[in-house]
C-alpha positions in Angstrom: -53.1 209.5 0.4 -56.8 210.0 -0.6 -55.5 213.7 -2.0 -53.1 211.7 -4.0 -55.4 209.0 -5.4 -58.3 211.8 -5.8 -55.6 213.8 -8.2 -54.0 211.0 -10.1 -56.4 207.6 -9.8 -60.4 209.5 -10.4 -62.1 207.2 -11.9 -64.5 209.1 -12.7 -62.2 211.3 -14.8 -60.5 208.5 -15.8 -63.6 206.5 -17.5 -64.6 209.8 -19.1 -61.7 210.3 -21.1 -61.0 207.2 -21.8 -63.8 207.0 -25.6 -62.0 210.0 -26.7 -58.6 208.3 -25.7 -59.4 205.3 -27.9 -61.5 207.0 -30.8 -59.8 209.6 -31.7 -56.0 209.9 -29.7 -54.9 206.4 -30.5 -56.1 206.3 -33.9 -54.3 209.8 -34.9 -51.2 208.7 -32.5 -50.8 205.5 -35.0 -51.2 207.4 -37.9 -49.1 209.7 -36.9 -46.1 207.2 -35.9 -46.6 205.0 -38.6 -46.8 207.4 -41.5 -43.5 209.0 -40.1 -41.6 205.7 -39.5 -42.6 204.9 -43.3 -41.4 208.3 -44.7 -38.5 208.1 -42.3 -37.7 204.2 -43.2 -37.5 205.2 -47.0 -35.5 208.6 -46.2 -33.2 207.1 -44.0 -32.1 204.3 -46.4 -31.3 207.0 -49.0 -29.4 208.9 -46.6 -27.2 205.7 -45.5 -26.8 204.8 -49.2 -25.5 208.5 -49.7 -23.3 208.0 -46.4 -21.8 205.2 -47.7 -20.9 206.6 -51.2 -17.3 207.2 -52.2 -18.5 210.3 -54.0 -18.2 213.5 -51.3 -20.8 215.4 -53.3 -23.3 212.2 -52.2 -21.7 212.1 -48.9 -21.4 215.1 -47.3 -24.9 216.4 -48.0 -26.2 213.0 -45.8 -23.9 213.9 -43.3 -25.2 217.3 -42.7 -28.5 216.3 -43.1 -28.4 213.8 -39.9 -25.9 216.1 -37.8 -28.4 219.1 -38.1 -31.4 216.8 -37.6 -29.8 214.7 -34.8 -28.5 217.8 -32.7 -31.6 219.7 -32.9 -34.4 219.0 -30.1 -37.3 217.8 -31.8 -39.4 220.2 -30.5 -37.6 222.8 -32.4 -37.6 220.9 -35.5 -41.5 220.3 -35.5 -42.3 223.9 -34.5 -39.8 225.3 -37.6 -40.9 223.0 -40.1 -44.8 223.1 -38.6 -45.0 227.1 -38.5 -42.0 228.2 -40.4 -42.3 225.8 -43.5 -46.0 226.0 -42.8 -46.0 229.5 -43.9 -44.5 228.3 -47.6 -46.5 225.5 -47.9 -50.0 226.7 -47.1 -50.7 226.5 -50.7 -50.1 222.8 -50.1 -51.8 221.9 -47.1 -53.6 225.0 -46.1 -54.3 225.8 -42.7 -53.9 222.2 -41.6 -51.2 221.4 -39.6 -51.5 218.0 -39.6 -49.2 217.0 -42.8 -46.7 219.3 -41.1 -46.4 217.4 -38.2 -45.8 214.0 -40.2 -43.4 215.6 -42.0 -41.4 217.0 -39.2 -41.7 213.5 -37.4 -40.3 212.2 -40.9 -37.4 214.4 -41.1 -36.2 214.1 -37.4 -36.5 209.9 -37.9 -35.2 209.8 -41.6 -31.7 211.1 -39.7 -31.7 208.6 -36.8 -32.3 205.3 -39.1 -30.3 206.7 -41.6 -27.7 205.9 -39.2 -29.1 202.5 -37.8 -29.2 201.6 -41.5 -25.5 202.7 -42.6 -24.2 200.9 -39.1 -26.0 197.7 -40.1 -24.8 197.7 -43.7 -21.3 198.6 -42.3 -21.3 195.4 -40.0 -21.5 193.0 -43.2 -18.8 191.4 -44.0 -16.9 192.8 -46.6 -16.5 189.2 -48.3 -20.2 189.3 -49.0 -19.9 192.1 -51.5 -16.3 191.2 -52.9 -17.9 187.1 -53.8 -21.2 188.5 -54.9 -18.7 190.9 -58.0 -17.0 188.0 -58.2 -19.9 186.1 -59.2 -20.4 189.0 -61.7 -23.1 191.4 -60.0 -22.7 194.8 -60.5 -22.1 197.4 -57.4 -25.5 198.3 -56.9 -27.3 194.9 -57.7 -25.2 193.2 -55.2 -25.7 196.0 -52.6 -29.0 195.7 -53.2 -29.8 192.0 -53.3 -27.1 190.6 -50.9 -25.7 193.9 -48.2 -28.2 195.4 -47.4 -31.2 192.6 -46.4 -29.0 191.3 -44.3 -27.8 195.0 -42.7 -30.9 195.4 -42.4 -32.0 192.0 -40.5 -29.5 193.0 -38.2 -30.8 196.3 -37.3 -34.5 195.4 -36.8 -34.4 195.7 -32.8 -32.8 199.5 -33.2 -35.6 199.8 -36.0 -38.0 199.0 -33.6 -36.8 201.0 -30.8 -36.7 203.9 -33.1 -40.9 203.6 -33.7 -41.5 203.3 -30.3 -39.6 206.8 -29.7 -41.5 208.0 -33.0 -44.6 206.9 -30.7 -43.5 209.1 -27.9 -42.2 211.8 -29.8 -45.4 211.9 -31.3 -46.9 213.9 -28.3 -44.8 217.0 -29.5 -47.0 217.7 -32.7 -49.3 219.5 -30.4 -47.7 222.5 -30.3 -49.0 223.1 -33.8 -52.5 223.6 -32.7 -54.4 220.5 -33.9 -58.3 220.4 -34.5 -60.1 218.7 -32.0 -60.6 215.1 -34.3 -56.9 215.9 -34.8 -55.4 215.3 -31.5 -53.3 212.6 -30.2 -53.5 210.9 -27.1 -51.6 213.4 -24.8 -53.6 216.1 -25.6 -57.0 214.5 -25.6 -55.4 213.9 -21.7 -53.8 217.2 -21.4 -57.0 219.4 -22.3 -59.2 217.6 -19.8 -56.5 217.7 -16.8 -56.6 221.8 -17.7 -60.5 221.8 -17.8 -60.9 219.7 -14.6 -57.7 220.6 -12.6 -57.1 217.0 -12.3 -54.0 214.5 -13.8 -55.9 211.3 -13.7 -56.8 212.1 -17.9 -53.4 212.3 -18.1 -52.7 208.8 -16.4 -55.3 207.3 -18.3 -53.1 208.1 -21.6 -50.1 207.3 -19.9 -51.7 204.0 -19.5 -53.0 203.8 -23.5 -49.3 204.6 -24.2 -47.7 202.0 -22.3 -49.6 199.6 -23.9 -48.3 200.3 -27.7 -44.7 200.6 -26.6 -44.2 197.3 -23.6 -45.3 194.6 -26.1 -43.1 196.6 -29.0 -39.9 196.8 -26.5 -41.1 193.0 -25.6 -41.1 192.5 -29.3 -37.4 194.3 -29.4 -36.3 191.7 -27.3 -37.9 188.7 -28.6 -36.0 189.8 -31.7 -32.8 190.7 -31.0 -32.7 187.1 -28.9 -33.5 185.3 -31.9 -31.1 187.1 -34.0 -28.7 186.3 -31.8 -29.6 182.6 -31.7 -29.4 182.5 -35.3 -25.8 183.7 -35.8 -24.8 181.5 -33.0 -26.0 178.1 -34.6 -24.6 179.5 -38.2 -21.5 179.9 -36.5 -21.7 176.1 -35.3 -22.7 175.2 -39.1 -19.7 176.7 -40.4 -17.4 175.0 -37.7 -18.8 171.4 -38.6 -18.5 172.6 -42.1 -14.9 173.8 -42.0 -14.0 170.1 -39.8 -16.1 168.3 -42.3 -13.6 169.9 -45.3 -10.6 169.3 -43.4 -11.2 165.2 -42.6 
């Protein structure tokens, strides 16, 4: 037990990384994630726009865009876009990495809320759209104004599911050889376990990391109930409504 507690729980280890955890991992950890969700966010609600398109030339390209960037591990997606793409883009970003790994964290989240998007847009009903023309909106004004907010209210728990995987999946950039003010959390944990031969760094970002993502999947939760709530009692309006009409 005290072998155990020596390897995982030094606090010695533990207080050591911990400035470098909090200085540099968790600030580049939330830039990471939230520069990706943002890019991603905008991405995806092209690609579920072109998803939802009548026009094959519009559709098919989102289609294979997701299934290519849904099926591939993400590991392989941020080491070929981070050192194969890096190669063509050096002229753009030089020798750093770090835009790389954004924009593979982009790509691989653009296709998953792509699909949260198109789901949620999907689950409107299709009444919403057919009295919004019929109040004479055009297509794309009444997608815009009246659809999609409300798709997109009902998404917002998968939304923010899909940043606390970004968070996680965040961790993987370091295969592309950050600088040393560059790293993120894990590997501000990782190089000091491999320097000391000890795992309690690595706890210690564990820990850092389970305290963005159990208030977000809290937060998940918090939402989805209210959302919930709220179609319930609009349900109970219209009833009263509909009784009110027929008396």
């Amino acid at each position: 037990m005290d072998q155990f507690f020596d390897t995982f729980l030094n606090w010695q280890y533990i207080w050591e990384v911990f400035p470098d955890l909090l200085k540099t991992g968790l600030l580049n950890t939330l830039i990471l994630s939230v520069a990706a969700a943002i890019i991603g966010t905008l991405l995806g609600m092209v690609l579920a726009v072109m998803g939802l398109s009548t026009k094959r030339w519009l559709r098919w390209p989102a289609r294979v865009y997701t299934d290519i960037f849904r099926g591939l591990p993400a590991i392989l997606t941020i080491l070929v876009i981070g050192q194969g793409v890096g190669l063509l883009a050096r002229g753009l970003v030089g020798n750093n990495p770090y835009p790389l790994g954004i924009a593979a964290l982009s790509l691989i989240a653009a296709a998953y809320i792509g699909e949260i998007f198109r789901a949620g847009i999907q689950s409107v009903d299709k009444g919403q759209l057919e009295a919004s023309r019929a109040l004479g909106m055009s297509y794309s004004k009444a997608m815009l104004l009246v659809v999609i907010p409300q798709g997109v209210r009902r998404v917002l728990p998968a939304l923010v599911n899909q940043f606390i995987a970004l968070v996680k999946d965040s961790t993987l950039v370091y295969f592309l050889g950050f600088l040393t003010s560059q790293r993120e959390l894990f590997r501000i944990g990782q190089d000091l376990a491999a320097n000391t031969g000890n795992l309690s760094p690595l706890v210690a970002a564990g820990v850092v990391y389970l305290v963005i993502t159990v208030p977000l999947t809290h937060l998940v939760n918090y939402i989805d109930k209210r959302l919930q709530t709220g179609r319930k009692v609009t349900a109970e309006n219209n009833e009263m409504l509909a009784g009110g009409a027929a008396i």
